[in-house]
Backbone as JSON, one array per atom type, in Angstrom:
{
  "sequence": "XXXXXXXXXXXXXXXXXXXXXXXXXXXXXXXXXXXXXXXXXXXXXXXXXXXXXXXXXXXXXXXXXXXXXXXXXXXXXXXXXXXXXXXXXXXXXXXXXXXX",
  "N": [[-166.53, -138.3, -9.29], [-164.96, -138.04, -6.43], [-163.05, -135.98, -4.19], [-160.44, -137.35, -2.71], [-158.74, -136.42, 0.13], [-155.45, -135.99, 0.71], [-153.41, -138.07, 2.88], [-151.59, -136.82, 4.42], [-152.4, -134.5, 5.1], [-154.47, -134.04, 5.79], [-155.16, -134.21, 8.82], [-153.29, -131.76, 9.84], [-153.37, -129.44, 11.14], [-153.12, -130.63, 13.73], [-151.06, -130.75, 13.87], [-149.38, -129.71, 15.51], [-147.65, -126.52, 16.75], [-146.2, -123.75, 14.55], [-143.27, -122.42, 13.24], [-143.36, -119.74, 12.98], [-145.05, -119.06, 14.67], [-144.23, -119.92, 16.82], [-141.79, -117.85, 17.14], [-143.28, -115.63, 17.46], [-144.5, -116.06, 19.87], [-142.67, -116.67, 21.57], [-140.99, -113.62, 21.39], [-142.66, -112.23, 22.32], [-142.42, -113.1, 25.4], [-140.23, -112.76, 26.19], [-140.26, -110.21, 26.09], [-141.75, -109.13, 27.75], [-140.53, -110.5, 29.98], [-138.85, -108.57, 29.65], [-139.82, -106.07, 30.85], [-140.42, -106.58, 33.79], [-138.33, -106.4, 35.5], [-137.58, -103.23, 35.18], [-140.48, -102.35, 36.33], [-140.01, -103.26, 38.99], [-137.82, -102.13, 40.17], [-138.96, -98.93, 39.82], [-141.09, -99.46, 41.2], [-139.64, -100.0, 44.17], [-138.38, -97.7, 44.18], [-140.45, -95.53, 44.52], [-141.28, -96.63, 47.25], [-139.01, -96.09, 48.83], [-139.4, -93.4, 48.41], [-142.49, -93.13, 49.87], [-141.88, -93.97, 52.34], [-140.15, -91.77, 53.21], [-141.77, -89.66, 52.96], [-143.72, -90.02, 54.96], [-141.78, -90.38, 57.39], [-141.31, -87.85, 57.23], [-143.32, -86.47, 57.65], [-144.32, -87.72, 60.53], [-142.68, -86.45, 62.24], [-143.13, -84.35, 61.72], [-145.81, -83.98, 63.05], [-145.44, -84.49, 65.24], [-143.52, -82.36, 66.23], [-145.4, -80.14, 66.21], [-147.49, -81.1, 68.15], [-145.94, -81.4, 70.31], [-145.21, -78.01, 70.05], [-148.37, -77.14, 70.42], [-148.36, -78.47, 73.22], [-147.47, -76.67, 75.13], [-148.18, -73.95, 76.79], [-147.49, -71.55, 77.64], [-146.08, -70.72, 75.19], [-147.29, -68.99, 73.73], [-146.52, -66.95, 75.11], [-143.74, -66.33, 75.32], [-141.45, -64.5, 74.47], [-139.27, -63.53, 71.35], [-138.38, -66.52, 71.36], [-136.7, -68.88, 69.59], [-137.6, -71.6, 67.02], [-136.5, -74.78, 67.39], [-135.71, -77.04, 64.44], [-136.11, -80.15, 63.0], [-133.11, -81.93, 60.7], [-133.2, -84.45, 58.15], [-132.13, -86.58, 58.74], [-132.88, -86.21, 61.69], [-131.58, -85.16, 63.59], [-131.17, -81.74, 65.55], [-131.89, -78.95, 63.99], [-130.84, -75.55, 64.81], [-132.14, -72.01, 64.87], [-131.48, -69.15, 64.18], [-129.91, -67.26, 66.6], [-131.01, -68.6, 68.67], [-130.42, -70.56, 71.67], [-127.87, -72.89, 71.86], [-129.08, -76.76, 71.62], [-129.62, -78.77, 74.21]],
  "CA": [[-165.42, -137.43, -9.1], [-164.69, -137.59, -5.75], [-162.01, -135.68, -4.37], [-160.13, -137.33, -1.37], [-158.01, -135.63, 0.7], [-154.4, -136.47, 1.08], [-153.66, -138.03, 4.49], [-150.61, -135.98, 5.31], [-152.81, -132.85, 5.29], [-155.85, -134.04, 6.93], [-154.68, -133.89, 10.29], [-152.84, -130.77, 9.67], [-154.32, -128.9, 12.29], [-153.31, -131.19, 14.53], [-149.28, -131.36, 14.27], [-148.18, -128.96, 16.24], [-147.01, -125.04, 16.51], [-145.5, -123.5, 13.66], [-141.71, -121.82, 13.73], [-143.61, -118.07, 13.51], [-145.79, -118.82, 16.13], [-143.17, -119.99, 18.25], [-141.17, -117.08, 17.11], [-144.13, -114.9, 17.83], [-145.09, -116.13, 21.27], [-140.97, -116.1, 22.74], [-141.17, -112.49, 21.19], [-144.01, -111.6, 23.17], [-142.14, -113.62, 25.89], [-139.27, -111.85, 26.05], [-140.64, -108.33, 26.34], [-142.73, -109.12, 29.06], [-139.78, -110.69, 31.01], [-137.38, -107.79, 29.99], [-140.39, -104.99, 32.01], [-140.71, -106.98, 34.8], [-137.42, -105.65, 36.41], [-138.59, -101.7, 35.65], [-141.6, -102.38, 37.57], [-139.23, -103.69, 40.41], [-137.05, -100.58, 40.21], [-139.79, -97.94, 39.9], [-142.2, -99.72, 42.83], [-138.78, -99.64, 44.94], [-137.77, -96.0, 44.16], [-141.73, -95.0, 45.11], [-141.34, -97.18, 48.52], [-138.38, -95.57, 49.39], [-139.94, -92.31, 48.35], [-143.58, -93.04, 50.32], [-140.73, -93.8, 53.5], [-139.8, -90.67, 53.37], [-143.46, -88.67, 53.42], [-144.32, -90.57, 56.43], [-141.07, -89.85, 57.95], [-141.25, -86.21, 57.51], [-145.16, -85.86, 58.71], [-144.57, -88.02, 61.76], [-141.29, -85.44, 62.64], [-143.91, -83.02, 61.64], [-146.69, -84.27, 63.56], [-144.47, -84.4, 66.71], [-143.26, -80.9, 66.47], [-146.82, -79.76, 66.45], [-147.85, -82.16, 69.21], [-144.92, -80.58, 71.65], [-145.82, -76.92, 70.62], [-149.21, -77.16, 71.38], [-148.89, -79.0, 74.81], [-146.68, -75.68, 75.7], [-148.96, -73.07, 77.61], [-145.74, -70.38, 77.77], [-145.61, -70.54, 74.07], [-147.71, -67.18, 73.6], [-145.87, -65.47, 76.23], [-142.44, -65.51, 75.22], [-140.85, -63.43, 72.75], [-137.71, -63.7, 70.69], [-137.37, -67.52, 71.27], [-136.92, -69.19, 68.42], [-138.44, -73.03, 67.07], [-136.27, -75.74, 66.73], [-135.93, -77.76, 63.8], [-135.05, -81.55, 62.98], [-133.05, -82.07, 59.59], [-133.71, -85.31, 57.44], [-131.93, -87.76, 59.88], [-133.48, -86.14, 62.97], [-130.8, -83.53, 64.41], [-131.82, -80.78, 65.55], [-131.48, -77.74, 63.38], [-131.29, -74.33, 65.63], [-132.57, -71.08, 64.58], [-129.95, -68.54, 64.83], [-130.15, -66.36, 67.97], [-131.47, -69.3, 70.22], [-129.16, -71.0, 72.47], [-127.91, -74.03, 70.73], [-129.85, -77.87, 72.25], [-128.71, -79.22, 75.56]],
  "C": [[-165.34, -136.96, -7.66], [-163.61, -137.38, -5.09], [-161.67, -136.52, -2.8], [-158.86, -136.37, -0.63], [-156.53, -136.45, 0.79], [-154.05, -136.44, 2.68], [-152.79, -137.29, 5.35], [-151.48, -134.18, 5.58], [-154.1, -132.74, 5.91], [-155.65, -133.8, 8.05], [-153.62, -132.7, 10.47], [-152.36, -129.86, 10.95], [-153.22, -128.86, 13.82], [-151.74, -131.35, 15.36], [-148.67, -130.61, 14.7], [-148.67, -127.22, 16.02], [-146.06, -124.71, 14.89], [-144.09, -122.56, 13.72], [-142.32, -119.93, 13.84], [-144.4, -118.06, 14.42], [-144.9, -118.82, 17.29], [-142.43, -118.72, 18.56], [-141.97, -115.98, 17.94], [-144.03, -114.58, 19.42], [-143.6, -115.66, 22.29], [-141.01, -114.81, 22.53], [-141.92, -111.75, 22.49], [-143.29, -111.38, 24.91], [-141.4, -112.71, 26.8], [-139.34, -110.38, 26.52], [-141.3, -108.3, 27.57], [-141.65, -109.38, 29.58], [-138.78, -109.46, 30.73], [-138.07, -106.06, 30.84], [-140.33, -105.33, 33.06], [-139.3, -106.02, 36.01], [-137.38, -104.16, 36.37], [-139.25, -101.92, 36.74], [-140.54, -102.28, 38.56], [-138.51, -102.57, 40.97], [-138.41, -99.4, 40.61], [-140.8, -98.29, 41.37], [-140.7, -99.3, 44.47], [-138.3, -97.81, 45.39], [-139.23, -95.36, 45.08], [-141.83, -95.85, 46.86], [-140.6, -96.33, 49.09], [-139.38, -93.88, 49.9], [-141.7, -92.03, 49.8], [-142.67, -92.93, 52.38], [-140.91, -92.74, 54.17], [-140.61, -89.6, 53.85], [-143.48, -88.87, 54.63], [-143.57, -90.21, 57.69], [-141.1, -88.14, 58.59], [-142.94, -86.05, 57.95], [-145.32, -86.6, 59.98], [-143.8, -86.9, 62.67], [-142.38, -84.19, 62.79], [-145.76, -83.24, 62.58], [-146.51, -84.4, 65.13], [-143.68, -83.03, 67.13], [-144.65, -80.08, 66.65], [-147.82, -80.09, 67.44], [-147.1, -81.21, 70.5], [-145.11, -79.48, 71.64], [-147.08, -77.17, 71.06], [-149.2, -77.73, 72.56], [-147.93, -77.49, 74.88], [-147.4, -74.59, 75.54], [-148.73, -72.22, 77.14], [-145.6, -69.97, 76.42], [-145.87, -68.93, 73.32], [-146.73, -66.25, 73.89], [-144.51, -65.41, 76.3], [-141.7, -65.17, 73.81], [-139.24, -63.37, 72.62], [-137.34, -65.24, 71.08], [-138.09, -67.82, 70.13], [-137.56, -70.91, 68.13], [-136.85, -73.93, 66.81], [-136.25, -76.31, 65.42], [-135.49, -79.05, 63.81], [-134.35, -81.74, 61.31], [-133.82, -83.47, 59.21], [-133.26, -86.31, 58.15], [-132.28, -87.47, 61.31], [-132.53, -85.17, 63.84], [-131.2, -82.43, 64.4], [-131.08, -79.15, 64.95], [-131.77, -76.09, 64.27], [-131.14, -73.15, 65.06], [-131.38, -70.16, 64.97], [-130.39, -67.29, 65.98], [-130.37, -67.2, 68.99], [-129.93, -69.44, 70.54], [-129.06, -72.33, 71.56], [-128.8, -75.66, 71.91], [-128.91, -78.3, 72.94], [-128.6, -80.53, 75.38]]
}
């Protein structure tokens, strides 16, 4: 009584993917390609954003640079500081004279 195997099912194994795997794996597929453009967005928004830091602490690293080289700065009273806005114009304190 021995049993043989039928030959369409011996090699089984062997014939391939099945329609829920396939289904499975494009699934999978799919989701992964529909984050990829987040990422792209969110790394962009944080570039812009890191831009910006660097921007404002060099502005601010250069206003701090020019007072200290200025000696005089102690010794006079009632002037006021400068500022630069976000594109670099200079914002004036009210009472100075306005920038030449």
């Amino acid at each position: 009584m021995c049993r043989t195997r039928h030959p369409s099912t011996a090699h089984r194994a062997s014939d391939g993917f099945s329609l829920v795997e396939v289904l499975v794996a494009t699934g999978i597929l799919v989701t992964v390609a529909a984050a990829v453009p987040q990422l792209f967005t969110a790394a962009t928004r944080a570039n812009a954003q890191a831009g910006a830091v660097t921007w404002a602490t060099t502005l601010a690293a250069q206003k701090l640079e020019e007072l200290r080289s200025r000696p005089d700065l102690e010794a006079v009273v009632g002037e006021s500081v400068d500022f630069l806005d976000q594109r670099g114009g200079q914002i004036v304190s009210p009472g100075s004279a306005p920038p030449a």
